[in-house]
Residue, then its C-alpha position, 0 to 999 in steps of 0.5 A: x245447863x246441858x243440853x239434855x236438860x234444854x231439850x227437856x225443857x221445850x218438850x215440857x214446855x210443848x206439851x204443856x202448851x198442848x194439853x192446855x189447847x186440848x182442854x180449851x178445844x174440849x171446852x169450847x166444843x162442849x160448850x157449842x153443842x151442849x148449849x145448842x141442844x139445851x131444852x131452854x129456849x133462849x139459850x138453844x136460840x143464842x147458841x144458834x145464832x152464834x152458829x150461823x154468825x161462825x158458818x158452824x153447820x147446825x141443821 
């Protein structure tokens, strides 16, 4: 393998790695503010307690 070839595979590798993290943080923060602005409820409740359990300002 040259390596050419090595240098391509890491940087593949990386941005995999990369787009992967991305869409979790995209999912993560989606999940956070659209359950904490739900109408519900008990789900807007549980959203806002697991907010002050991280110290994630949410007034």
């Amino acid at each position: 393998m040259t390596t050419a070839a090595v240098t391509g595979l890491k940087t593949t590798e990386r941005s995999e790695a990369l787009r992967a993290a991305l869409v979790a943080l995209v999912l993560g923060l989606g999940l956070i503010f659209l359950t904490g602005f739900s109408h519900p409820e008990v789900i807007h409740n549980a959203a806002h307690d697991v907010r002050h359990s991280l110290s994630f300002p949410c007034h």
